[in-house]
Every structure is written in C-alpha cells, then in structure tokens.
Steps between C-alpha positions, in 0.01 A plus 500: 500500500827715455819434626735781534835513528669888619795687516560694767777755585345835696197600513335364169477123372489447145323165333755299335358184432055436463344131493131406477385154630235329599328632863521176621899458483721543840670805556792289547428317157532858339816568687664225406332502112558933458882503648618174256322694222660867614861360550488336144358773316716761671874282568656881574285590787621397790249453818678643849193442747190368474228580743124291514265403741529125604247365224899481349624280761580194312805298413497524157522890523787502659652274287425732197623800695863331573603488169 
C-alpha cells in the first residue's frame, strides 16, 4: 500500500513525502505513522491545512497535528 502525502497550491499537487506499508494497516495508522515521519525529516515545512476523508478521524491525529 502507498501512503501519500501532497502539496497543493493551484491547480497541480506535487508528492512530498511516499511510504509503503503493509495492505493490511489503517489508513489512520499511516496518517498518524507518515505525518510523525514527514514533520521530523522535514522540521522547516510547515503544514497550513490538512484535508482527508474520515478514515483520519482519530484522537491521536489531532494530537500530532496541534503541535
């Protein structure tokens, strides 16, 4: 399974951050998982909106997102 996570700004989103797990992980396991990973490999990019489906409805994303 991939897990994307896009930037998008007009018209266009760009990929900026790609994880493969295992097919039968939760969408809001590889939320959770992807985002902790993105934030510490890229500390300068800062995250303004995100925008899911409500597999991502869960505490602990929230939590993440609040930082």
């Amino acid at each position: 399974m991939l897990y994307e996570l896009n930037a998008v700004g007009s018209s266009h989103s760009l990929p900026v951050y790609l994880r493969f797990a295992q097919a039968q992980r939760h969408d809001s396991v590889m939320a959770v998982v992807s985002l902790s990973e993105f934030m510490q490999v890229y500390p300068q990019l800062k995250l303004g909106r995100f925008l899911d489906d409500s597999d991502h409805d869960v505490y602990s994303f929230y939590e993440l997102l609040n930082y």
